[in-house]
MARLUM-489661 format. One line per field, with one value per residue (C-alpha): residue number from 1; x, y, z. Coordinates in steps of 0.2 Angstrom, whole numbers, plus 5000, padded with zeros to 4 digits. Layout:
n (NUM:...)
X (X:...)
Y (Y:...)
Z (Z:...)
//
This chain:
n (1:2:3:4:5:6:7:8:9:10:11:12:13:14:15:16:17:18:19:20:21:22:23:24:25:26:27:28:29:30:31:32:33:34:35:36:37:38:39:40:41:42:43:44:45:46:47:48:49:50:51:52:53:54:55:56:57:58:59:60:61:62:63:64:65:66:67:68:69:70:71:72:73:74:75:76:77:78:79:80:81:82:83:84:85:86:87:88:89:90:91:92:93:94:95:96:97:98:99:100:101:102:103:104:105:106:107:108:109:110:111:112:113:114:115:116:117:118:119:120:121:122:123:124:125:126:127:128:129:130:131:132:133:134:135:136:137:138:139:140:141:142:143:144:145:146:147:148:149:150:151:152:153:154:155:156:157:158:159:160:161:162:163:164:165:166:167:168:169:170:171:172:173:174:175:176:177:178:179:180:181:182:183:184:185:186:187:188:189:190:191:192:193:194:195:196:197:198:199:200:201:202:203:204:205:206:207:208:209:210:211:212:213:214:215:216:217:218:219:220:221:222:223:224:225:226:227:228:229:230:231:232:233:234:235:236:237:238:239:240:241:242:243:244:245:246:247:248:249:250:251:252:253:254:255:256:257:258:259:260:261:262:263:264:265:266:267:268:269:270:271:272:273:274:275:276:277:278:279:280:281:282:283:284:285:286:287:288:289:290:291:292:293:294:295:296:297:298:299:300:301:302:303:304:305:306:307:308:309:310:311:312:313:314:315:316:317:318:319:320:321:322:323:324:325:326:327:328:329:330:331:332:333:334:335:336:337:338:339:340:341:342:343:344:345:346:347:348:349:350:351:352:353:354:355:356:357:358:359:360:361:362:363:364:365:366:367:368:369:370:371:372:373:374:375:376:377:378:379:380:381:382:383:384:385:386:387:388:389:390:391:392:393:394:395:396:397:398:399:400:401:402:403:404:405:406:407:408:409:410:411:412:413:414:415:416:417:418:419:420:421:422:423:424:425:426:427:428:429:430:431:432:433:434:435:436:437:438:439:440:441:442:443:444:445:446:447:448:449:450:451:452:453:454:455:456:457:458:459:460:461:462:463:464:465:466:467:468:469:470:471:472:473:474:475:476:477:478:479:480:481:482:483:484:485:486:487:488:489:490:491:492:493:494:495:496:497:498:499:500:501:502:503:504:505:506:507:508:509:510:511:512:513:514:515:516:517:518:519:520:521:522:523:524:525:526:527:528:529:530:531:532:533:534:535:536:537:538:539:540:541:542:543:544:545:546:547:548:549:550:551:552:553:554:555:556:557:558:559:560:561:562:563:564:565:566:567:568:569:570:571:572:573:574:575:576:577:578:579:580:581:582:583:584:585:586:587:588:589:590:591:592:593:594:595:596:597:598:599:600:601:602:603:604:605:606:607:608:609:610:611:612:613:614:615:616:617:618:619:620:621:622:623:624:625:626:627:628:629:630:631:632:633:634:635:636:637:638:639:640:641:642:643:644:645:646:647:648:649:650:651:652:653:654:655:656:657:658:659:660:661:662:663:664:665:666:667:668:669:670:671:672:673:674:675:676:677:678:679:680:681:682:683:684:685:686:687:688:689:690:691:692:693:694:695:696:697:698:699:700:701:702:703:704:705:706:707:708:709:710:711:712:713:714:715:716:717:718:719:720:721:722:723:724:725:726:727:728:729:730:731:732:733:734:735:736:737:738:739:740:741:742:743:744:745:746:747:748:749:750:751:752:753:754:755)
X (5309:5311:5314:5301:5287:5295:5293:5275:5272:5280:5272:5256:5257:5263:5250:5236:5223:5226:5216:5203:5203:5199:5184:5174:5177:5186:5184:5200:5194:5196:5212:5221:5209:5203:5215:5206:5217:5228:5226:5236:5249:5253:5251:5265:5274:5275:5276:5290:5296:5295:5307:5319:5320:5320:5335:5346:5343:5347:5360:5379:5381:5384:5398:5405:5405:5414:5428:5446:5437:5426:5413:5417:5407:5393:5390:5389:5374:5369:5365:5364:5350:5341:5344:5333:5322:5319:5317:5305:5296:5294:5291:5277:5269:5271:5261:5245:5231:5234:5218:5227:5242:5238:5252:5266:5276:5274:5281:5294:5301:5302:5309:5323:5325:5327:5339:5353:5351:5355:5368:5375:5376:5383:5395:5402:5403:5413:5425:5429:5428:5441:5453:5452:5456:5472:5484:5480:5487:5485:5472:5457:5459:5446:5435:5418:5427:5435:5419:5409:5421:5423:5405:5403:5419:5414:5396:5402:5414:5398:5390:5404:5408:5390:5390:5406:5397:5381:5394:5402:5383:5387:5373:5362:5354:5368:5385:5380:5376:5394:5404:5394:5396:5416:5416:5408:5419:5435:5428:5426:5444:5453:5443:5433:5448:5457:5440:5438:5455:5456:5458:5450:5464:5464:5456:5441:5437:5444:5429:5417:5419:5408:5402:5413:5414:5393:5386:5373:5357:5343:5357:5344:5327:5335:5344:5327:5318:5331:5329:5311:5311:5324:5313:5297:5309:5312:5295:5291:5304:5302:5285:5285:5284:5270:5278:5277:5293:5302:5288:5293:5311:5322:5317:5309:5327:5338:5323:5326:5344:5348:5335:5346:5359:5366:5361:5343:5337:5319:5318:5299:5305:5316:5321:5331:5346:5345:5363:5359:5374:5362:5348:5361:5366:5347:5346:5362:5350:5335:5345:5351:5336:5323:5315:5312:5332:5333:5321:5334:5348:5340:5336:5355:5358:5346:5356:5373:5368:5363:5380:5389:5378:5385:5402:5400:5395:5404:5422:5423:5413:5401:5398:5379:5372:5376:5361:5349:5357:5354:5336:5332:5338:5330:5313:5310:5295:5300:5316:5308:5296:5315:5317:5303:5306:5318:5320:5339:5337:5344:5358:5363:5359:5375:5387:5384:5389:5401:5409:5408:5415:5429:5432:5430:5444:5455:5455:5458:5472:5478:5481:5478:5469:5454:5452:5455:5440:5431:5431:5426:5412:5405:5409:5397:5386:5386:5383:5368:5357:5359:5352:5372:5377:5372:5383:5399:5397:5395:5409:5423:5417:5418:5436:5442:5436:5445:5463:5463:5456:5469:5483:5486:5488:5474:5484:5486:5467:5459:5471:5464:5446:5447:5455:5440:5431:5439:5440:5420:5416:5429:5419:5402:5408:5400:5384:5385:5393:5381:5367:5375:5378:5362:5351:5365:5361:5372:5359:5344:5331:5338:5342:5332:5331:5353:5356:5341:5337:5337:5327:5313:5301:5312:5307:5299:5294:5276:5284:5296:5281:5274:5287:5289:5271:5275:5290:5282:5267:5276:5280:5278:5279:5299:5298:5312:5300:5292:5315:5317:5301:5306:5312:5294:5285:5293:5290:5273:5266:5277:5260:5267:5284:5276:5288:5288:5303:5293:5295:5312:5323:5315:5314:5333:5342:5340:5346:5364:5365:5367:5385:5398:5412:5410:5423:5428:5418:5399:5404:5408:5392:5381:5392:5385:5365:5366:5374:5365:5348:5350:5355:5338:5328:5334:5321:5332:5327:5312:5305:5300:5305:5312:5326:5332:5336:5353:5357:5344:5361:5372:5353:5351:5368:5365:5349:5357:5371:5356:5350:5364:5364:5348:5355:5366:5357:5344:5359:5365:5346:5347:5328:5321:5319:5320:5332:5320:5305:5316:5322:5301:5295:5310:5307:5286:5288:5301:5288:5274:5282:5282:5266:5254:5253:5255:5237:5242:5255:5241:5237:5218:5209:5211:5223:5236:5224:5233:5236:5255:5263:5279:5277:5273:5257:5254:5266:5263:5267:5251:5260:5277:5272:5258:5242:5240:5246:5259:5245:5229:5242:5247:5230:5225:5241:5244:5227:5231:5242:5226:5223:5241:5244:5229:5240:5258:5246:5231:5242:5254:5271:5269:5259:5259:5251:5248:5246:5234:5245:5261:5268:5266:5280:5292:5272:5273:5281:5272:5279:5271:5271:5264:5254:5263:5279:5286:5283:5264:5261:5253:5242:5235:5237:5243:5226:5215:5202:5207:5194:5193:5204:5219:5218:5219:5232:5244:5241:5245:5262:5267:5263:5249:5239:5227:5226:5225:5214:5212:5193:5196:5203:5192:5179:5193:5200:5185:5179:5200:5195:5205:5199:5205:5195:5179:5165:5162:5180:5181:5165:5171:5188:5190:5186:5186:5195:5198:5186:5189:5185:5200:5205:5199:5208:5204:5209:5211:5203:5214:5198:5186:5178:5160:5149)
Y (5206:5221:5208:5196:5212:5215:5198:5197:5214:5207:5189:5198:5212:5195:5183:5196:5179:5173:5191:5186:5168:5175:5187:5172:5180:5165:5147:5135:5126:5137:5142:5126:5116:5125:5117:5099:5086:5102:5088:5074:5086:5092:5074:5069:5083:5079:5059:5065:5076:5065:5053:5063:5072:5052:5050:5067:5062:5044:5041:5048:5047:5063:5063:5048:5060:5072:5059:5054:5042:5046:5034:5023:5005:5011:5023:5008:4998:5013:5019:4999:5000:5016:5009:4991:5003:5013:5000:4991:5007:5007:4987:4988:5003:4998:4982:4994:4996:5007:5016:5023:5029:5028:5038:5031:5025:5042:5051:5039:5039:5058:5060:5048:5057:5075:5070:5061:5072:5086:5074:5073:5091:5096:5082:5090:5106:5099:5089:5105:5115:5104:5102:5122:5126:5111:5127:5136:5122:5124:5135:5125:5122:5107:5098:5107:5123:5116:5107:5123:5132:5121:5119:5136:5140:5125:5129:5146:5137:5127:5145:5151:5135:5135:5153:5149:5135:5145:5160:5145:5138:5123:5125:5112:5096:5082:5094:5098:5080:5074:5087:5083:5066:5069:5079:5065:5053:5060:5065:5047:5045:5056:5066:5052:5041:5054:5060:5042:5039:5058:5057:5069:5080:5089:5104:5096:5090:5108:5117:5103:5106:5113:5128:5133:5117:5113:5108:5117:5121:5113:5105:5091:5103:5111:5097:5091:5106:5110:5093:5094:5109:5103:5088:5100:5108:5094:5088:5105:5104:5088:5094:5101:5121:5130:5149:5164:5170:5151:5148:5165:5168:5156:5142:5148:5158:5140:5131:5142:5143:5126:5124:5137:5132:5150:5166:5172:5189:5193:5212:5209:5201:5212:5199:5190:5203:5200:5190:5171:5162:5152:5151:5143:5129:5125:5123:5111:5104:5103:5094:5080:5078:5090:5105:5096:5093:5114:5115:5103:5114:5130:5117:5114:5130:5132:5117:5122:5142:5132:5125:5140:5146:5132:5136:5153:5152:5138:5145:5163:5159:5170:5163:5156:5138:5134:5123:5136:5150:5135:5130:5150:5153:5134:5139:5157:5154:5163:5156:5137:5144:5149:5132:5122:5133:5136:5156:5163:5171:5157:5157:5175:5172:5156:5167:5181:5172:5163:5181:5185:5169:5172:5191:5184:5170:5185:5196:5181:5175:5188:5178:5185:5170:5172:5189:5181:5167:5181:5191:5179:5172:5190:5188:5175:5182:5199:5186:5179:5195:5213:5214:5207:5227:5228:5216:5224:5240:5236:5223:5236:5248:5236:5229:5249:5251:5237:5240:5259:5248:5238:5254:5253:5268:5275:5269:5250:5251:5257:5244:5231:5237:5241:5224:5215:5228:5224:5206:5205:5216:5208:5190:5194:5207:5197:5198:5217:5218:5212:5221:5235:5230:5226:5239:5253:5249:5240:5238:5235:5237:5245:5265:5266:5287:5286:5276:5274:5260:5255:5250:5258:5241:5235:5246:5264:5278:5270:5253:5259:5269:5252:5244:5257:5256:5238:5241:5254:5246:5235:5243:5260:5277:5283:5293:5295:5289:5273:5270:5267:5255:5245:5230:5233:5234:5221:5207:5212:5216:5207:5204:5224:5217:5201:5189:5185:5179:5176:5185:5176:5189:5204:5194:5188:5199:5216:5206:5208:5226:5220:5211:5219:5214:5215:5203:5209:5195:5204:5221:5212:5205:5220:5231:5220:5217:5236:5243:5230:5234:5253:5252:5241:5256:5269:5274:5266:5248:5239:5235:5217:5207:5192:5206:5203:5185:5187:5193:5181:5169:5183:5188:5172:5171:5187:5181:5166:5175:5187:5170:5164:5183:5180:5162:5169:5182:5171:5162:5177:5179:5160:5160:5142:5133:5150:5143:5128:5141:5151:5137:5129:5145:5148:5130:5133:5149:5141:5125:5140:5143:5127:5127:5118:5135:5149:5155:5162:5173:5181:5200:5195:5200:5196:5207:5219:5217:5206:5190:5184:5180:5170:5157:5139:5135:5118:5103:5096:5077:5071:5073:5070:5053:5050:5051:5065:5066:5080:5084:5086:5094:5107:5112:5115:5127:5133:5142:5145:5128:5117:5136:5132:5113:5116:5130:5118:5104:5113:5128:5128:5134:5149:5155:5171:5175:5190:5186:5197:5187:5178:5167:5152:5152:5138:5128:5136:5130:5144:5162:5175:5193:5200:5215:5226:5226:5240:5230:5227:5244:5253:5237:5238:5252:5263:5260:5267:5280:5273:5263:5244:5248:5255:5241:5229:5237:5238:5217:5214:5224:5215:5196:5192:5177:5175:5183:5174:5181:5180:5181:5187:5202:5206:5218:5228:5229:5233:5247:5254:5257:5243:5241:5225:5217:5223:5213:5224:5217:5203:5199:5209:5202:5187:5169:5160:5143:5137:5142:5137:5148:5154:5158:5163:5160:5169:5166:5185:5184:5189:5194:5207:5210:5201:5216)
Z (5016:5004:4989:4994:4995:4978:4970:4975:4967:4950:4951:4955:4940:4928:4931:4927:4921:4939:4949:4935:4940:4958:4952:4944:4926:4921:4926:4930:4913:4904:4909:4911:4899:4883:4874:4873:4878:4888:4904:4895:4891:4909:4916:4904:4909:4927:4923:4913:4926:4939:4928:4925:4943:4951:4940:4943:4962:4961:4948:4947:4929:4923:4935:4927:4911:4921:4925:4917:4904:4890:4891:4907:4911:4918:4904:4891:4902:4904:4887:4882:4894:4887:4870:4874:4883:4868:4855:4868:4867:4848:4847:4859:4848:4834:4840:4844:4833:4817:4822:4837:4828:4809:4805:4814:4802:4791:4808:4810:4793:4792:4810:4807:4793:4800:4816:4803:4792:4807:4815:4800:4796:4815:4814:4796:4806:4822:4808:4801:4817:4826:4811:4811:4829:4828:4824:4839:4852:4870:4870:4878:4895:4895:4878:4881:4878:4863:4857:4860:4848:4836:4833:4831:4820:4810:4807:4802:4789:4782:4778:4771:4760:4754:4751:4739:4732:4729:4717:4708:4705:4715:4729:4723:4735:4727:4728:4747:4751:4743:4750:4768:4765:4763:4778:4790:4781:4786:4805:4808:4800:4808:4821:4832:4836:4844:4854:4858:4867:4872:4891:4904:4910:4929:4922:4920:4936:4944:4932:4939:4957:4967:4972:4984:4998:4996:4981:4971:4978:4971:4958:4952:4952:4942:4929:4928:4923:4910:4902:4902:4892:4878:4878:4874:4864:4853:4852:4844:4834:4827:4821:4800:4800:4803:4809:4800:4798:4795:4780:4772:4771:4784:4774:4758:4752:4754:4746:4731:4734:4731:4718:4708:4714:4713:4724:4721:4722:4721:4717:4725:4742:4755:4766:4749:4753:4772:4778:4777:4787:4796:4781:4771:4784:4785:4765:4767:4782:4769:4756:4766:4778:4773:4782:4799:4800:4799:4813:4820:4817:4827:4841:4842:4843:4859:4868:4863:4868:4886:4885:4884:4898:4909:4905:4907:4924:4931:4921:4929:4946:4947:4963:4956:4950:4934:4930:4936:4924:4911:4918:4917:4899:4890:4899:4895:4886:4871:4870:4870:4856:4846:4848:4841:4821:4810:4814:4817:4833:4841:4831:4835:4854:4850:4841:4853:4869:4860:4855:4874:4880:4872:4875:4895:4891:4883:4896:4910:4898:4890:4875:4856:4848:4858:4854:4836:4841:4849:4832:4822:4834:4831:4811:4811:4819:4810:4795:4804:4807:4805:4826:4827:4824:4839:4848:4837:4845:4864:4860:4852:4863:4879:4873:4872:4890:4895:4888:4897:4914:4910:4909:4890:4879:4868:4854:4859:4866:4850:4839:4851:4848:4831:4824:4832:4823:4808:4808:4811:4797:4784:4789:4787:4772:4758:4765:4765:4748:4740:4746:4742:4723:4723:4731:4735:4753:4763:4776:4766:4769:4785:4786:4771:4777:4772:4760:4751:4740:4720:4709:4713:4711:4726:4738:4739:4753:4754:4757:4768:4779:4780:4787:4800:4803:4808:4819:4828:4835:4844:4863:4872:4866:4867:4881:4895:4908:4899:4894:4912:4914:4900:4911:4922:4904:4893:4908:4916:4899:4884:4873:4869:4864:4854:4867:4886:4895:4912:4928:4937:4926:4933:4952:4952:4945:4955:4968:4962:4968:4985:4979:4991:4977:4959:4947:4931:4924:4933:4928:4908:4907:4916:4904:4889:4892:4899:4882:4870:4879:4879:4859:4855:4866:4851:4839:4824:4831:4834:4851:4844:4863:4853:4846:4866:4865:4861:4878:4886:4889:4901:4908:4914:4923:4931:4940:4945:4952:4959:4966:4975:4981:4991:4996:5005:5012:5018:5027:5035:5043:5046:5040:5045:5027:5018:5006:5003:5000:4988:4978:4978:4972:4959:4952:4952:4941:4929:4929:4924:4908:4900:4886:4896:4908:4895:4897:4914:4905:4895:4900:4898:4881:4863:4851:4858:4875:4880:4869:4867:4852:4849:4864:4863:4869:4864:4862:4844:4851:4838:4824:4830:4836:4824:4828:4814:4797:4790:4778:4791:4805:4791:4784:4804:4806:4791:4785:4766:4764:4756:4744:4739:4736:4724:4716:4716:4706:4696:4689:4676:4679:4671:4683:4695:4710:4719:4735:4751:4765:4768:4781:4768:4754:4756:4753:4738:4720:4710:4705:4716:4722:4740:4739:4751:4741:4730:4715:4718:4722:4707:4704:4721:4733:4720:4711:4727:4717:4701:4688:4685:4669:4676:4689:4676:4665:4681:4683:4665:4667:4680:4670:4688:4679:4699:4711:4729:4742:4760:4765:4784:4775:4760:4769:4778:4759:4753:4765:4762:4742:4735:4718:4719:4733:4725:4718:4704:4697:4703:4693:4676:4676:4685:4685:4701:4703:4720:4736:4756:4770:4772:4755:4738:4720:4706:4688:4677:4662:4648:4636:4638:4657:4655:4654)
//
């Protein structure tokens, strides 16, 4: 009762738009319909839905998968089957008026395009996985295991190739295609055979039992709504790039990497010394199937992070449901969003699991080599984002706790936690390395306050003030009573945090406190979120909630170990259908955070009132399947994408841009500079109480040709004494080019102002 008082209380402070719903100052259209054809989108959901949920219940194929054979016959007629189904599908539309989908053959080309080119790069990365992990024999106890790990250790081993392509000035779009090519030449050699004849071993089936004597409750709810959600997932995916983040640097850095075909450090940009493991597998991505295969690459990493979910619980039985821990992980809204753009997060939240996995398998075993895997799991990761730091401290920290639970000395305990240590850093070492040749800062631009940062055009204490400025408004104030409501705060009100998980976290994992017995394998993974969590609440992160999908994996296992908690409680009671209630209102929520429903996770408002960044709130299935074009769909979502395709094809290469906004530069081929960096500085902010003169001195030192500006910001520049954004130089020194009504492009004149 007490639980159920509680859940109410979180559902009710999470789904603030419903109390306004229920006062008449909102209408259901406009919370379930705003969006124009938002209706079509939830009836294919549930139509979709309904499929999938008729075919978990009715069908015993994924326990065919499970069985002694690889593919057995009914698998065959049953993918034949999906196969004709499929090419039916695509017959019959392709057969419908070009006036209904104009574009389809646009869509087609450049989808077929993006998943080989991603199939081609993550079967590379399993040849060269699996040929790795061949000297360590025994090891696996059953293939998803071994698939899961070599996946990772191979896609690691892609970064590290390219990054050794990249020194000797190889990284270029033909070199990364051959060297691909070679790699999915000799998997289908040597690899595939052996995985075609491999025969399921008794292990298998002993992880795939079930639960105890019963079966999984609501085992097919939840398949279903996990597979709706990487299908939503996909569909997002498949969609060209329109996210901030992705345009600017996850994208943009490989784009120029490979055009180089050597490292590339811009002095103006920060982000160009940040680690780039997984930036680097998305330029080998873009070389063979352009940027939509990248996207494709961070989708994988949001089904293979699910895997590892599943193995995680159903390997060290913490007595829960492993396809509700994967339903709860694939539909955090925030973590779908991951899904659909070529960001890294998702990448991390792999490695990171990955890293724990095997740390779990080390202490059940006691075997060295996965302490080995588990170290480079956490190489890669350190490789992938400095957030990885992080996880490399609650890991060496947690592996010293274990060895003195486990009676070893201080001695052996701290060699144990310090060649993981050391083994991590030596991995990602390069990445560091250079960051500190080139900007005395091993962290750049991170701890700027200790270890500075040089040359002074790359970043200064203005710069750096900005940065914070940024990183601070996200959240609370750092007090010690808003510390201990961070889980209250970062659920009910994640607008604050710029992500949203949903509220089941919150609801199902408390729940665990009422466990009469704890395994080693609870206490490891409450050790880990606890420690990760309580490091990203210091002041020397950022309270950005996206930061906390890394451990959104063991979170999710938690609450479906806090699920199976209140199972059996509700058994104990022997509440008529309780279980059937909990499992209804479980799936609804889950359901809730799929895009058509994210306006009910808004806090009411516009801006920091309450409107959620970082979520998915429509699925882009126009362009995917082409009713819209790539160019139309991009000029919608990407507001300064028609300012620069007039600037890649009116401007000559020379050209240099300051730029007043960002978000758009892999759509960009021109040499450009943003006005917040160091570099910029005396030409913009530096200039504030300075004449026209001065102002146009600073451009010409820094070889700016136009200047690009955005219009939603110019009277906000204005009023802040930006000489700049005035007309009175805009009119004496400029010549304007290119006008839309989101952008403005002006040409500096190089003769005398006009009087």
């Amino acid at each position: 009762m007490l639980w159920a008082i509680g859940a109410l209380l979180v559902v009710g402070a999470y789904y603030k738009v419903l109390w306004r719903l229920f006062e008449g100052n909102i209408s259901i259209r406009e919370v379930f319909f705003s969006g124009g054809h938002l209706s079509l989108s939830i009836l294919s959901l549930f139509a979709a839905g309904l499929i999938l949920l008729l075919f978990n219940i009715t069908t015993r194929q994924w326990r065919d998968l499970s069985g002694t054979r690889l593919f057995s016959r009914r698998s065959w007629i049953l993918l034949v089957a999906a196969l004709s189904l499929v090419t039916v599908a695509l017959f019959g539309v392709s057969r419908l008026p070009s006036s209904v989908f104009p574009f389809i053959e646009e869509a087609a080309v450049r989808n077929a395009r993006a998943l080989f080119g991603c199939a081609a790069v993550l079967f590379a990365a399993f040849t060269l996985g699996r040929l790795a992990l061949r000297a360590p024999g025994g090891l696996f106890e059953d293939w998803k295991e071994e698939f899961l790990f070599a996946m990772g250790l191979g896609l690691g081993c892609i970064s590290l190739c390219s990054l050794a392509m990249a020194l000797a000035g190889w990284y270029n779009p033909l070199s990364v295609q051959c060297v691909i090519g070679a790699l999915d030449l000799l998997g289908i050699a040597l690899v595939l055979p052996k995985i075609l004849k491999a025969k399921r071993d008794s292990a298998l089936k002993q992880l795939d039992r079930p639960i105890g004597d019963q079966p999984e409750p609501g085992k097919a709810i939840w398949k279903t709504i996990a597979a709706l959600s990487a299908l939503i997932g996909l569909i997002g995916a498949l969609a060209p790039e329109v996210e901030y983040d992705a345009l600017w640097y996850h994208l943009w850095l490989p784009k120029l990497w490979l055009q180089a075909g050597r490292p590339v450090d811009l002095v103006q940009e920060y982000i160009s010394l940040y680690p780039l493991n997984l930036e680097l597998i998305f330029g080998v991505a873009i070389a063979i199937g352009g940027p939509i295969a990248a996207k494709l690459i961070h989708y994988a990493c949001f089904l293979l992070t699910g895997l590892l979910v599943y193995a995680i619980v159903r390997r060290f039985s913490l007595g829960a449901g492993p396809w509700l821990a994967v339903a709860l992980f694939l539909t955090a809204p925030t973590v779908l969003w991951e899904a659909t753009t070529a960001y890294a997060d998702l990448g991390l939240a792999f490695y990171g699991t990955l890293f724990v996995y095997a740390l779990l398998r080390y202490a059940d075993s006691q075997k060295h080599r996965w302490l080995l895997l588990a170290a480079i799991a956490m190489g890669f990761a350190l490789g992938t984002k400095h957030l990885a730091l992080l996880m490399l401290c609650s890991g060496t920290l947690g592996i010293f706790v274990w060895g003195r639970m486990q009676k070893h000395t201080i001695g052996r305990s701290f060699g144990l936690a310090f060649t993981f240590f050391l083994i991590g850093v030596l991995l990602a070492s390069p990445w560091y390395v250079r960051s500190y040749a080139a900007s005395g800062n091993p962290f750049f631009p991170d701890l700027y306050s200790i270890f500075g940062a040089t040359p002074p055009e790359r970043w200064s204490a203005a710069v750096e003030n900005g940065l914070l400025k940024f990183k601070d408004h996200f959240g609370d104030e750092r007090t010690l009573g808003n510390f201990f409501l961070l889980p209250w705060h970062v659920t009910t009100s994640g607008y604050r945090f710029g992500a949203t998980f949903g509220p089941l976290f919150l609801i199902l994992v408390p729940p665990l406190l009422l466990r009469r017995q704890w395994t080693l394998t609870n206490r490891a993974l409450v050790f880990c979120v606890t420690l990760y969590a309580v490091m990203w609440a210091m002041p020397i992160s950022s309270f950005q909630g996206r930061f906390l999908v890394p451990i959104l994996p063991l979170t999710a296992a938690l609450a479906a170990a806090g699920f199976a908690e209140l199972s059996q409680g509700i058994s104990e009671t022997k509440l008529p259908r309780g279980k059937s209630i909990l499992i209804i209102f479980v799936s609804v929520i889950m359901l809730l955070n799929l895009p058509p429903f994210i306006s009910l996770h808004e806090g009411g408002g516009q801006g920091w009132g309450g409107w959620l960044t970082h979520v998915m709130r429509k699925i882009p299935a126009r362009v995917v399947f082409g009713e819209t074009g790539e160019e139309d769909y991009l000029r919608k979502n990407v507001p300064s994408y028609a300012a620069w395709q007039f600037i890649n094809t009116s401007l000559p290469d020379s050209a240099r841009i300051l730029t007043f906004g960002g978000g758009d530069h892999f759509y960009s081929d021109r040499n450009r500079l943003w006005s917040e960096s160091a570099m910029a500085f005396p030409a913009v902010w530096g200039a504030v109480g300075q004449d026209q003169n001065h102002t146009r001195d600073a451009l010409r030192k820094l070889n700016i040709t136009h200047i690009l500006l955005e219009n939603s910001r110019l009277e906000k520049d204005r009023s802040a004494g930006l000489p700049i954004s005035r007309r009175e130089f805009l009119e004496s020194w400029c010549v304007p080019e290119y006008q839309d009504p989101g952008y403005a492009l002006y040409r500096i004149r190089q003769n005398d102002p006009v009087e």
